[in-house]
BAMILUM-856206 format. One line per field, with one value per residue (C-alpha): residue number from 0; residue in three letters; x, y, z. Coordinates in steps of 0.1 Angstrom, whole numbers, always signed. Layout:
N
seq: [NUM, ...]
type: [ALA, ...]
px: [X, ...]
py: [Y, ...]
pz: [Z, ...]
***
This chain:
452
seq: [0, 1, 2, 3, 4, 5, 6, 7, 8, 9, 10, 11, 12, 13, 14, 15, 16, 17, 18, 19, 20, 21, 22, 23, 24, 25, 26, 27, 28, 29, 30, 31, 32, 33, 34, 35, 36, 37, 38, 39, 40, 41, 42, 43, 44, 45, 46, 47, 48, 49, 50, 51, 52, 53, 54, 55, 56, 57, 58, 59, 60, 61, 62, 63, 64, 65, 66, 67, 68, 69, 70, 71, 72, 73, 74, 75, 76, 77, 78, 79, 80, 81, 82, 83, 84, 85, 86, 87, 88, 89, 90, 91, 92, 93, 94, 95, 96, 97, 98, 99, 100, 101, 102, 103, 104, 105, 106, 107, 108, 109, 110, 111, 112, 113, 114, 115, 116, 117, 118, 119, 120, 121, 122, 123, 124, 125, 126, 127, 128, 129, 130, 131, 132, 133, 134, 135, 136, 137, 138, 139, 140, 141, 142, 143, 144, 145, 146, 147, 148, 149, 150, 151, 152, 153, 154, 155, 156, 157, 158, 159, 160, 161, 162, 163, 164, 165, 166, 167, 168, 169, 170, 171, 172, 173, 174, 175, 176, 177, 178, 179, 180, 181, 182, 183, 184, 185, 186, 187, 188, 189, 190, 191, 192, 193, 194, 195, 196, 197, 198, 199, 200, 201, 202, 203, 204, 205, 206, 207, 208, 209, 210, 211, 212, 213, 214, 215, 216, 217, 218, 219, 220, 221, 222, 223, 224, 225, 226, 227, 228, 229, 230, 231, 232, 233, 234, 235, 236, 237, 238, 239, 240, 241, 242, 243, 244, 245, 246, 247, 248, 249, 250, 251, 252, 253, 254, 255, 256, 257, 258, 259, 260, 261, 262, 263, 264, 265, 266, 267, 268, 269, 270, 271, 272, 273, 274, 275, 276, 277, 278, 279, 280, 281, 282, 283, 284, 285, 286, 287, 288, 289, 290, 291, 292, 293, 294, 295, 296, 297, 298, 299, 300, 301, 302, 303, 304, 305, 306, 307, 308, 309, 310, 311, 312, 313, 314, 315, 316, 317, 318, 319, 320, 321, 322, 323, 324, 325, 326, 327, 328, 329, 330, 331, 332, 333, 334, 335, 336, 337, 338, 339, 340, 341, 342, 343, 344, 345, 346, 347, 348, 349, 350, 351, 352, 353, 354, 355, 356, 357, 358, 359, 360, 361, 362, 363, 364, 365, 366, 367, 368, 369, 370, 371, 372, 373, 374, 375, 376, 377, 378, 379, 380, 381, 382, 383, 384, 385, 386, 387, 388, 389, 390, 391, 392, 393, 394, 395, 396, 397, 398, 399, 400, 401, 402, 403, 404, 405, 406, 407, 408, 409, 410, 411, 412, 413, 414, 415, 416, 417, 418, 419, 420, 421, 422, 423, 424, 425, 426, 427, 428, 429, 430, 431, 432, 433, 434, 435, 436, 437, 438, 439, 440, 441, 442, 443, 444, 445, 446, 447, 448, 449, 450, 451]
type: [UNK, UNK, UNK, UNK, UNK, UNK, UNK, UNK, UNK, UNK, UNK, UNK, UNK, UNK, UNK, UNK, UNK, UNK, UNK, UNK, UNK, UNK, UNK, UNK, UNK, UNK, UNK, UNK, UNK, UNK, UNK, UNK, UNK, UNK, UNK, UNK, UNK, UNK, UNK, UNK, UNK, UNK, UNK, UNK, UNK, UNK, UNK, UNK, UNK, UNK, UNK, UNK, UNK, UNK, UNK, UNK, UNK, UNK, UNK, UNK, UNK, UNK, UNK, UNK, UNK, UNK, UNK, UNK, UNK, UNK, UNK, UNK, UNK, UNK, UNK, UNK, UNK, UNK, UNK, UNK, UNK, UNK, UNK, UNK, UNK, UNK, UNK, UNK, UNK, UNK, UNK, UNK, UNK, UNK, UNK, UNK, UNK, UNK, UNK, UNK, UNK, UNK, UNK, UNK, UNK, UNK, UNK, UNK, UNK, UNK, UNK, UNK, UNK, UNK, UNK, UNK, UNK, UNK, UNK, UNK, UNK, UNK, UNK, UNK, UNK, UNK, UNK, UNK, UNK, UNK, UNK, UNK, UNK, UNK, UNK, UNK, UNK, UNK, UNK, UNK, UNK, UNK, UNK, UNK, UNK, UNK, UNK, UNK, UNK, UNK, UNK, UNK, UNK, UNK, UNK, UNK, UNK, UNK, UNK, UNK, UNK, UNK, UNK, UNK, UNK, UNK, UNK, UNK, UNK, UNK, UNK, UNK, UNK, UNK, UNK, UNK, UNK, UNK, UNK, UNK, UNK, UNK, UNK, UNK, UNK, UNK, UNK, UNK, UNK, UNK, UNK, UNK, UNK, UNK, UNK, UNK, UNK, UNK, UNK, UNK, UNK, UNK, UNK, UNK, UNK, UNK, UNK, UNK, UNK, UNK, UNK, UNK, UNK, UNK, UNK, UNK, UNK, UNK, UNK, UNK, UNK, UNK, UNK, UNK, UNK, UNK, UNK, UNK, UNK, UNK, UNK, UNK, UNK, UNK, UNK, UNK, UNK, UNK, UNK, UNK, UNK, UNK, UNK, UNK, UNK, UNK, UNK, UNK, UNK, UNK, UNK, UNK, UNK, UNK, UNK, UNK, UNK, UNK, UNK, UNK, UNK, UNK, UNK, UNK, UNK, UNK, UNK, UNK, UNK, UNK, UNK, UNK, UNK, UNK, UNK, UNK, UNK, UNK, UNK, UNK, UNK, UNK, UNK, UNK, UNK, UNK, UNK, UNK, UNK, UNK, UNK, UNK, UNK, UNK, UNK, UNK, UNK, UNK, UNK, UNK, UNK, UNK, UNK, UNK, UNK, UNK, UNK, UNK, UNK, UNK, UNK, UNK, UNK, UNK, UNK, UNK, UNK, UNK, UNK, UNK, UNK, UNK, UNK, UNK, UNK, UNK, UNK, UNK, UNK, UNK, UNK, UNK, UNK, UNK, UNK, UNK, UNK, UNK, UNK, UNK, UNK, UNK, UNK, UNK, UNK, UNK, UNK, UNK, UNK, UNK, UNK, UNK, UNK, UNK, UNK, UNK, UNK, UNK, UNK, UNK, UNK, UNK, UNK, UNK, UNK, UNK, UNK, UNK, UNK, UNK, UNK, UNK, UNK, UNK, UNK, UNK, UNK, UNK, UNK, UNK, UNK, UNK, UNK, UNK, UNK, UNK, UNK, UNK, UNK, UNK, UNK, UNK, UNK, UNK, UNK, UNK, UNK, UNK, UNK, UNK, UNK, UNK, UNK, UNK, UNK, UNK, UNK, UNK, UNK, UNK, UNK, UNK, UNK, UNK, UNK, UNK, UNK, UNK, UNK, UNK, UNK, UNK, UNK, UNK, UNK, UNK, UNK, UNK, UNK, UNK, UNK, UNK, UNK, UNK, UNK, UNK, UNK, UNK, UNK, UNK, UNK, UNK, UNK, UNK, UNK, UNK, UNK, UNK, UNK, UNK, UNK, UNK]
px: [-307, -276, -245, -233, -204, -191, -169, -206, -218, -185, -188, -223, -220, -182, -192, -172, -143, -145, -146, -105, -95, -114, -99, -66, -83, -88, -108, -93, -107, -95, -88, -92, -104, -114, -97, -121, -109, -141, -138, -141, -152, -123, -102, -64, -54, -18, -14, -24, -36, +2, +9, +49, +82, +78, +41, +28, -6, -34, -72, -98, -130, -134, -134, -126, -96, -68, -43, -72, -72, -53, -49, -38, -2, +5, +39, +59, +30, +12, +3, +16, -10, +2, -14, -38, -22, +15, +43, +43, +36, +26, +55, +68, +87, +125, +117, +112, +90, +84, +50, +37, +60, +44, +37, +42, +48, +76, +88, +75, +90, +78, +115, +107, +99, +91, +64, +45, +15, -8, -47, -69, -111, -129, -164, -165, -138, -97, -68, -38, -5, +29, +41, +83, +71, +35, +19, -11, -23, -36, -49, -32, -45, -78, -88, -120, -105, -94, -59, -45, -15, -11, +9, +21, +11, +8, -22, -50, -83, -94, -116, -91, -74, -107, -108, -136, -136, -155, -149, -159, -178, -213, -202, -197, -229, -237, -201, -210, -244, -225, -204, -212, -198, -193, -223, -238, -267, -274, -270, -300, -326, -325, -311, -273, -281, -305, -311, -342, -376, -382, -410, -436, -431, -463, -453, -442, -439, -405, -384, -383, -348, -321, -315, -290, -254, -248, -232, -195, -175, -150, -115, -93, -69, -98, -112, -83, -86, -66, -45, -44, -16, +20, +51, +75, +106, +106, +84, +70, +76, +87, +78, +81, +74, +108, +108, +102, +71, +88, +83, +117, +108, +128, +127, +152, +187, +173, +139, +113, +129, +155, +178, +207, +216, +240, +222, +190, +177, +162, +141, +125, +93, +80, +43, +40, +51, +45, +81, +111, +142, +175, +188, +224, +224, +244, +215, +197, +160, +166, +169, +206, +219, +218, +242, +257, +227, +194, +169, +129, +110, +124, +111, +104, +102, +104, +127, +120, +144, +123, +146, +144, +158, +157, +161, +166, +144, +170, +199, +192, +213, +223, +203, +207, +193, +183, +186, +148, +160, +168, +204, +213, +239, +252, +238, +247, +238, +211, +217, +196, +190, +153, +132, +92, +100, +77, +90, +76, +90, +81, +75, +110, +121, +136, +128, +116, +118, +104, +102, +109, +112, +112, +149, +176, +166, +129, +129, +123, +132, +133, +128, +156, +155, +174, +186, +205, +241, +244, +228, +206, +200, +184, +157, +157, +121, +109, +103, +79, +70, +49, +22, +31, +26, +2, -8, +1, -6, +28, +48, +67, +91, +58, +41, +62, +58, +45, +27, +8, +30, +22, +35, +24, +33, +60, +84, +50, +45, +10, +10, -28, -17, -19, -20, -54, -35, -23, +5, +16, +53, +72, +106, +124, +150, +157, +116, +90, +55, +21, -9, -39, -63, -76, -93, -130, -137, -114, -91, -50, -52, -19, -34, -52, -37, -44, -43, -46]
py: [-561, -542, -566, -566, -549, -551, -517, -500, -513, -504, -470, -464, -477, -458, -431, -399, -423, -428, -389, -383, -406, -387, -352, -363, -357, -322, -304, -271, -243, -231, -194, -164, -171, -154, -174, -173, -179, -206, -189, -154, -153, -129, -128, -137, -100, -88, -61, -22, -33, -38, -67, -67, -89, -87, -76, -96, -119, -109, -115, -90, -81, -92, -66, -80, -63, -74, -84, -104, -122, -154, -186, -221, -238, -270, -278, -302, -319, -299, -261, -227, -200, -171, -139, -135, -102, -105, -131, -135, -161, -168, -185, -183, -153, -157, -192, -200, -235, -231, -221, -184, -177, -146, -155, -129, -122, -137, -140, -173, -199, -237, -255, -238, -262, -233, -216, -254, -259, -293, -288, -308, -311, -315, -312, -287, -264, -270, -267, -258, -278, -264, -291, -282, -276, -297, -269, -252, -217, -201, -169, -157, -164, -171, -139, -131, -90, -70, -69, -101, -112, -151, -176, -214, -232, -268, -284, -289, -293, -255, -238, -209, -234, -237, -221, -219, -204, -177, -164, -131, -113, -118, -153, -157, -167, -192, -200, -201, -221, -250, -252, -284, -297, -330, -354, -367, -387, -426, -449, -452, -478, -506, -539, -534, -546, -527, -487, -480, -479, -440, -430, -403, -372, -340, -312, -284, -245, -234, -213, -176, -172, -159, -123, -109, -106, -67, -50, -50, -25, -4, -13, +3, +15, +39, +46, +40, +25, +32, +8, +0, +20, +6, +17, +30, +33, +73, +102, +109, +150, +156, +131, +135, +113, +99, +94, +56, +59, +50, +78, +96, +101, +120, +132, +150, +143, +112, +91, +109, +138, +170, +195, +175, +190, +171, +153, +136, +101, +91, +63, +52, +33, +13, +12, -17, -41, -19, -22, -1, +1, -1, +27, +26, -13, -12, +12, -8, -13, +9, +40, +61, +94, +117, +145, +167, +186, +182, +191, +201, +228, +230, +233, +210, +204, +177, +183, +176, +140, +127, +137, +165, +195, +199, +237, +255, +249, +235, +240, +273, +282, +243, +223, +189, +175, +135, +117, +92, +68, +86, +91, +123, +150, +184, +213, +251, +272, +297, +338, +340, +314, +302, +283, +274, +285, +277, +265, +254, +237, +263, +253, +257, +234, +259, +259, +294, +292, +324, +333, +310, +342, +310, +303, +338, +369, +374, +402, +408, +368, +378, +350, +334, +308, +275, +261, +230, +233, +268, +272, +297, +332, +359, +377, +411, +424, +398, +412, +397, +435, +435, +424, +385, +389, +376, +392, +365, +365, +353, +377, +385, +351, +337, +362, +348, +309, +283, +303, +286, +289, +270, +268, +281, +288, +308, +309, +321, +315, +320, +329, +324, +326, +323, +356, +374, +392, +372, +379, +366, +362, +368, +346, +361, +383, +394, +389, +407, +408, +419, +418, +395, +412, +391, +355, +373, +380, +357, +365, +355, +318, +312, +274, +265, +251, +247, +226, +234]
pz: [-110, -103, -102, -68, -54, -22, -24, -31, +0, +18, +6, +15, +50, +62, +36, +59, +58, +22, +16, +24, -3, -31, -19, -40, -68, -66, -98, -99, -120, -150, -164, -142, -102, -70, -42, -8, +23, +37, +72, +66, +33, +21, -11, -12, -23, -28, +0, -17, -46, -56, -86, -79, -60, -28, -19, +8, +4, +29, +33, +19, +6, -29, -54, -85, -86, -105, -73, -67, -94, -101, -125, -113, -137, -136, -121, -109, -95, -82, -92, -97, -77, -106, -106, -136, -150, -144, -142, -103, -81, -44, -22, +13, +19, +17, +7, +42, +55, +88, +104, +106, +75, +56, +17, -11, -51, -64, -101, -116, -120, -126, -110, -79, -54, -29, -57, -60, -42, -40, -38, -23, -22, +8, +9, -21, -4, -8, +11, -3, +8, +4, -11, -2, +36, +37, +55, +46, +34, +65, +74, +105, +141, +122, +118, +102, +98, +67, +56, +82, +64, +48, +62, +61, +90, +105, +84, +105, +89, +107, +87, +81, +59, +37, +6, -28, -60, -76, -112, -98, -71, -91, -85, -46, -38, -67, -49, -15, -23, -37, -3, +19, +50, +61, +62, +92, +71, +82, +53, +30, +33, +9, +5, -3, -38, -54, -53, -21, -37, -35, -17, -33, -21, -17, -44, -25, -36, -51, -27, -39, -63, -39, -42, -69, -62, -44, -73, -74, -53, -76, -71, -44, -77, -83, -49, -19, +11, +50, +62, +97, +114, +114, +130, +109, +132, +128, +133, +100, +103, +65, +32, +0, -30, -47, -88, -88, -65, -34, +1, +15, +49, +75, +113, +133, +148, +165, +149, +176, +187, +174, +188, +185, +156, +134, +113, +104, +106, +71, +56, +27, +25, -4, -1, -24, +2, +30, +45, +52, +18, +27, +11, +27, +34, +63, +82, +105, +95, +69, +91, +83, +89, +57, +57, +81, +99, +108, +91, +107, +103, +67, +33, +5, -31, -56, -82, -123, -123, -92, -63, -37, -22, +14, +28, +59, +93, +122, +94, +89, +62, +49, +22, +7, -21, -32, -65, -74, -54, -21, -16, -4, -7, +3, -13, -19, +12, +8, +12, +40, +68, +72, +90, +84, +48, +20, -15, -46, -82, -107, -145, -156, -130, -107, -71, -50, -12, +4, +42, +76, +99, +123, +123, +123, +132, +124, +94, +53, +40, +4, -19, -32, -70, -69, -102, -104, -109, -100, -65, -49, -63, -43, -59, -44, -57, -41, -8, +24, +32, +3, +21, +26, +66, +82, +115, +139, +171, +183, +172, +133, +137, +126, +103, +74, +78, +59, +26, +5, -29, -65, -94, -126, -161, -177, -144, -125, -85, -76, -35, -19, +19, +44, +46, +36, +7, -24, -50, -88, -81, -117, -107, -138, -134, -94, -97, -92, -73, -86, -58, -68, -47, -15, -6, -7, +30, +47, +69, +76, +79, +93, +107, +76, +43, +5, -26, -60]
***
């Protein structure tokens, strides 16, 4: 006979009152874990696949990938939510403790109150307590969506503030099997002494084995995804990529409109974090005026260090040129003023710009070679007579726009339109032009567009 114990009996009568005292003792997992959000069955994902300061947690599908990935440390106690691969950590951003605070990567580190978090079981899912603020990891307005950012908020037992563990997605539904939720079952019979005498039960069938796991889907790093749309602040008209992976992004004289015509409201956005950069940090929300003029309807190119050089359109004859990070600077004028101008890097890290009838008096808008440190040099043999036009329907100003230039090797520009006629432009020397027949049967294409 079992000795008796009146703490068995007390637990096996108030047994869902008994449950909250155990979820103190939290077993966590070791190593490498999915973290799933009990509500909507999402991953906590670092936004855009990003691993870095500053990217903001979110809920997503679980892809195994590594911003998905993450490893509990033992700290101060409680624990450290530290991404698998790299050094970072999930806190409140700007170490803020009130509810609806965003969370994001931060640099780990184990003193930090604000990075320590205290886990606790219930019913084979956790909650995870902010142990500086005692609120809880929540998904925002309990969304079951893609991409709905993390937050703290006020603990309340909602099942947005449920989580489980998967080791990976060929796990979830071993995962999900094991979830309970709280029991409703009357005590068993029996005497309060000894165990119920068990009653035999008919032999039933097995149930079939659950279906496999659906085969993992390949990580966003190797196949993309769109984000929902965002406002930037500006009208997006010209971008271009900066040397340490950040956008330049620029409008007119104003963020939505031109014509004013002294100068042009800039940005930079970091698409790690998925946020404006204060280039200039007095700009408000990272929006400033770059130099002297306004430049739309220019032309483009990234330069060999990672910056830009900006040519042309409202300008006309002004261009300005960026360092990697974005800050501009005046640059030599061109010979001839431009507008709808195309421009390509060529191999030896010189930039052509060739047409733009759109600005100036609509006529031959030779091609002209930038070099850095010595400005713009026309190349006479380089002619838009030569069969460059296209025959627009609005008139010359735009028979000369927007051509489709590339760069190739030896100081080579290879033009494939729009025009129906293409050209090997030699950018040696004052240049020179050799035809390279036409695009099979197509015609001028002055609304199409190409990549190479």
């Amino acid at each position: 006979m079992v000795p008796f114990r009146p703490h068995s009996i007390l637990g096996l009568i108030i047994l869902p009152l008994a449950l909250p005292a155990k979820a103190q003792t939290a077993t966590i997992p070791t190593g490498q874990t999915l973290i799933l959000n009990g509500n909507s069955q999402k991953c906590i994902d670092a936004f855009n696949g990003a691993i870095a300061v500053g990217t903001r947690m979110q809920q997503f599908p679980c892809l195994d990938g590594k911003n998905q990935q993450w490893q509990f440390v033992q700290a101060n106690g409680g624990v450290l939510m530290k991404n698998a691969n790299a050094n970072f950590c999930i806190a409140p951003v700007g170490g803020g403790s009130s509810p609806q605070t965003e969370l994001e990567l931060t640099a780990c580190d184990s003193k930090a109150a604000q990075q320590v978090w205290v886990i606790k079981a219930n019913n084979n899912q956790f909650s995870f307590t902010h142990k500086s603020s005692s609120l809880c990891l929540s998904v925002k307005d309990q969304s079951m969506k893609d991409e709905v950012r993390l937050i703290l908020n006020t603990c309340s037992q909602s099942q947005d503030q449920n989580w489980f563990f998967a080791r990976n997605v060929a796990n979830i539904s071993s995962a999900q099997a094991g979830m309970t939720k709280p029991s409703n079952n009357k005590p068993a019979s029996g005497n309060g002494t000894n165990p119920p005498t068990p009653n035999p039960q008919p032999t039933t069938t097995p149930a079939p084995a659950p279906a496999p796991a659906p085969a993992a889907k390949p990580a966003l790093n190797t196949t993309g995804k769109w984000s929902a749309p965002f406002d930037l602040g500006v009208s997006a008209t010209s971008m271009a990529i900066l040397g340490n992976g950040k956008v330049l992004i620029w409008a007119a004289s104003t963020p939505t409109a031109y014509g004013g015509g002294v100068n042009t409201k800039v940005m930079v956005f970091d698409p790690a974090t998925n946020r404006k950069a204060n280039v200039i940090t007095t700009a408000k929300e990272g929006i400033y005026d770059s130099t002297a003029q306004e430049y739309f309807c220019e032309s483009t190119s990234i330069l060999p260090g990672g910056g830009t050089i900006i040519a042309g359109g409202a300008a006309a004859s002004r261009t300005s040129s960026t360092d990697a990070l974005g800050n501009w600077k005046a640059n030599n004028n061109l010979n001839i003023p431009r507008g709808y101008a195309a421009s390509t890097t060529t191999s030896k890290g010189q930039v052509l710009v060739l047409g733009g009838s759109w600005n100036n008096t609509p006529d031959d808008k030779k091609g002209e070679l930038y070099t850095a440190g010595s400005g713009w040099k026309l190349l006479n043999n380089v002619s838009t007579n030569q069969n460059f036009l296209t025959n627009d329907e609005a008139g010359r100003y735009r028979a000369d726009n927007h051509m489709w230039l590339f760069g190739a090797s030896n100081g080579y520009v290879f033009h494939a339109g729009p025009s129906k006629s293409m050209h090997w432009i030699d950018t040696n020397g004052d240049g020179t032009v050799v035809s390279a027949g036409t695009r099979g049967n197509d015609t001028d294409a002055m609304n199409g567009n190409a990549v190479m």
